[in-house]
Every structure is written in structure tokens, then in C-alpha cells.
C-alpha positions as CSV (number, residue, x, y, z in Angstrom):
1,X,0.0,0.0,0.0
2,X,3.2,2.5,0.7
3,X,4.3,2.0,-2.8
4,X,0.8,2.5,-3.9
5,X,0.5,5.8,-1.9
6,X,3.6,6.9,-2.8
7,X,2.5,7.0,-6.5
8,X,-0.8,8.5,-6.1
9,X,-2.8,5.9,-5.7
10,X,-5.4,5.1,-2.9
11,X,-6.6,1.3,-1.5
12,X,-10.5,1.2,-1.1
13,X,-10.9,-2.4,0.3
14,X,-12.8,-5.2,2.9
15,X,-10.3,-5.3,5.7
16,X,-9.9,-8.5,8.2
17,X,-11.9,-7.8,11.7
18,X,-8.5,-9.2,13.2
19,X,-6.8,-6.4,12.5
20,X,-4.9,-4.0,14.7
21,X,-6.1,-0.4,15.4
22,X,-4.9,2.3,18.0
23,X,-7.7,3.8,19.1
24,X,-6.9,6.7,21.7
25,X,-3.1,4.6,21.5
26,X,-4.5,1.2,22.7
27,X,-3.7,-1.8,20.4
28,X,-6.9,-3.7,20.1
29,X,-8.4,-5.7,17.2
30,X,-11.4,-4.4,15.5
31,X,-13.7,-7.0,16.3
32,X,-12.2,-6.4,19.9
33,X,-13.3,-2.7,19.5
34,X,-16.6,-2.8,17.7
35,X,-17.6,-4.9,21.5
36,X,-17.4,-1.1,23.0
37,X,-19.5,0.8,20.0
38,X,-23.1,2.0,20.9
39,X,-25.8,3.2,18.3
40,X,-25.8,6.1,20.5
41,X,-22.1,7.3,20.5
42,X,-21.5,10.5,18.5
43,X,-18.9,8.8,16.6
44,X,-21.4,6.0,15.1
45,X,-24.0,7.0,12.7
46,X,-26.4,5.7,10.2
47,X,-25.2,5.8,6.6
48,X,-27.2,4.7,3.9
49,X,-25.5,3.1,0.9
50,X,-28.0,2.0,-2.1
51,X,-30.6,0.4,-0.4
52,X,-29.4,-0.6,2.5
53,X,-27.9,1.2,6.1
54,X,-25.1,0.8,8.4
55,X,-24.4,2.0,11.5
56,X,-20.5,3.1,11.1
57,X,-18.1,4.0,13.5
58,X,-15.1,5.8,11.4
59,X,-11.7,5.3,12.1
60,X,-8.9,6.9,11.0
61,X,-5.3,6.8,12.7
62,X,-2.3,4.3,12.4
63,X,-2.7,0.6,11.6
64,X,0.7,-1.9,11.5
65,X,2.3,-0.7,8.4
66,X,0.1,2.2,7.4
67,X,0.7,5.5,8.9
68,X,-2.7,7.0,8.1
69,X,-5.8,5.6,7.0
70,X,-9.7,5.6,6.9
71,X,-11.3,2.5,8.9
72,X,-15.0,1.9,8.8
73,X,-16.5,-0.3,11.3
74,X,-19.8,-1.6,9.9
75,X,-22.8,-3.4,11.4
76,X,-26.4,-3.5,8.7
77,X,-29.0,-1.3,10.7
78,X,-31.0,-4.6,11.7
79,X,-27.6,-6.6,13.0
80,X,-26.2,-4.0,15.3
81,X,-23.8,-5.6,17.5
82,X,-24.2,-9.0,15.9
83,X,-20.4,-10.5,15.6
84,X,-21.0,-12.3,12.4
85,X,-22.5,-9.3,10.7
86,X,-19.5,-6.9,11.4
87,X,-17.5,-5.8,8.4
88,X,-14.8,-3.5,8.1
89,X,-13.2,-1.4,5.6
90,X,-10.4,0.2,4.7
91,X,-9.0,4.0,2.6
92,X,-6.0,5.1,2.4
93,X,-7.2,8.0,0.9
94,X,-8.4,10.0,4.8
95,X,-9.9,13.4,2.6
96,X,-12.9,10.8,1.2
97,X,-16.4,11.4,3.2
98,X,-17.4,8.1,5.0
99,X,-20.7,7.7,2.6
100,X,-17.6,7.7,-0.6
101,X,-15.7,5.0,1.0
102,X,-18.7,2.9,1.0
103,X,-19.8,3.7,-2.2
104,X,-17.0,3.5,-4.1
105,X,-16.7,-0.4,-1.9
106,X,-20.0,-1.0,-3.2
107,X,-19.0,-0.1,-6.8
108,X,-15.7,-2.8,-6.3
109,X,-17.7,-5.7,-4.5
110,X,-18.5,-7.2,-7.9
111,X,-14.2,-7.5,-8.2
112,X,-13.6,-8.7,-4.7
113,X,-16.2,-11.6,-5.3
114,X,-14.2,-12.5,-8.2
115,X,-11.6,-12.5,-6.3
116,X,-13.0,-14.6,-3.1
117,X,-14.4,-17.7,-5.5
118,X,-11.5,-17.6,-7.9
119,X,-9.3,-18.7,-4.5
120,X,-12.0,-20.5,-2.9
121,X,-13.6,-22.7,-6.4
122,X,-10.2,-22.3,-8.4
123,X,-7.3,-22.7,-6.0
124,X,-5.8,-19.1,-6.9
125,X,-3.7,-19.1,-3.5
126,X,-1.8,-22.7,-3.8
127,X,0.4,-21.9,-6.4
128,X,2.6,-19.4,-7.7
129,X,2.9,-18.5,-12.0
130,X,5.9,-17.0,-12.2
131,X,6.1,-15.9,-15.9
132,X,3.9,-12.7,-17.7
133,X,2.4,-15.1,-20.6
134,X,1.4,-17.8,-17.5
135,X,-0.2,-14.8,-15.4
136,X,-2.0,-13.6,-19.0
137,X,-3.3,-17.4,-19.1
138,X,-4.3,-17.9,-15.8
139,X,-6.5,-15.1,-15.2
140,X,-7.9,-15.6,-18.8
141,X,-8.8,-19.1,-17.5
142,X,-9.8,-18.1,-13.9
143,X,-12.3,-14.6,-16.0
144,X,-14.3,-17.7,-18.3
145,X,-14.4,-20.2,-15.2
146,X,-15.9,-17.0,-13.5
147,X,-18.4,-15.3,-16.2
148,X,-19.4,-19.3,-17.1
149,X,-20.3,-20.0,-13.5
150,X,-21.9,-16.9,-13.1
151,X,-24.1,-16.4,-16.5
152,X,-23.5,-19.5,-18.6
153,X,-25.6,-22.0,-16.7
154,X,-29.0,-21.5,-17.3
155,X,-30.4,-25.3,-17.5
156,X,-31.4,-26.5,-14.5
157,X,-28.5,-28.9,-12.2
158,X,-25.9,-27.4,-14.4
């Protein structure tokens, strides 16, 4: 992400709830922390993205190898404080509003989901390719296994 940062470029991404925040200097994981949140804390509030709303607690300080970045604490409005519904996010860009960072999430979730099944149904994260026409091939592969499981079974039991 430094190198990324260094160039220009921002990360807008799902972040592990394992991860380590400092908030008010106190290492703690996020899941850890999101145990202390209350709907009624001036730092949480309801954000609506599409359809759907969030209670969001923002973030933004030092992580392990970031210096400064944006993390969103999420829970759906019907799920507050329910462990398996948390989800957190993470921008290294800090000037974007907290309603941007989820949109602009929402806008990549089709990509991360590609991502997810292509290591979960293809295996993407057991072996290495180590050569550009190998890389070309594999993700031409892994886009077709993707887009056919996706849209190109419409019997049924296919």
C-alpha cells in the first residue's frame, strides 16, 4: 500500500476484523473494539449506501504498516452488534467522506467476489505462476471459469 501511496494511488478495500487499530493509542483488534460501540455514540451514525444502512463507526489513525488511513466499522442497521455481521473497511485516501468510502466499496464488490471464488472454487492461492504469458493465461482461465459459472448455466443442475 506505501508504494501504492507513494504513486498516487489510494486502496479502497474489505479489511480483516482481526486487524490491529490504535484507538486513543491502545492496540486492540477491530472486532475487539466494535464490542465497545453503541448506536448512540457521537462517533457511530447511520449511513445509507443503495438500499441498505449501516451503523458506522469511522476510524482513521495508524494501523501496522500504514501511517494514516480511513477504517469503517460496519454493522447492517438490523444486525447492530451482531459478531458475524461486522465488516470493516479500509482507505488510504483520509480526505474521502465516509458515505464515498462505501460507495466507491460497493462499486468494487462485484471485483472482490471475483476475487474470493476464484481462491475459494479455483485454488488461486496454492500456487505461484511466475512468468507474464502464465499470469495472462491464468487469469484468462480463472475470468471464463468466472463469467461461465456466473451467467453461462441456465439449464437447471448445471
Amino acid at each position: 500500500m506505501d508504494a501504492f501511496i507513494k504513486k498516487g494511488f489510494y486502496t479502497i478495500g474489505a479489511l480483516k476484523t482481526n486487524r490491529i487499530l490504535y484507538p486513543c493509542g491502545i492496540k486492540q483488534k477491530v472486532s475487539e473494539f466494535a464490542l465497545h460501540l453503541r448506536k448512540t455514540d457521537a462517533a457511530v451514525s447511520l449511513v445509507t449506501v443503495g438500499s441498505r444502512s449501516y451503523y458506522v463507526y469511522r476510524y482513521e489513525g495508524n494501523l501496522n504498516g500504514i501511517e494514516n488511513a480511513v477504517v469503517l466499522i460496519t454493522y447492517p442497521k438490523d444486525a447492530f452488534q451482531v459478531p458475524k455481521a461486522l465488516r470493516a473497511f479500509i482507505s488510504t485516501d483520509v480526505s474521502l467522506s465516509t458515505k464515498e468510502i462505501l460507495d466507491k466499496y460497493a462499486d468494487r464488490c462485484p471485483v472482490e467476489l471475483f476475487f474470493r471464488q476464484s481462491k475459494d472454487k479455483l485454488s488461486s492461492d496454492r500456487y505461484q505462476i511466475r512468468s507474464s504469458k502464465g499470469i495472462h493465461r491464468y487469469w484468462l482461465l480463472m475470468s471464463l471459469a468466472h463469467f461461465r459459472r456466473q451467467y453461462g448455466n441456465t439449464q437447471p443442475g448445471t
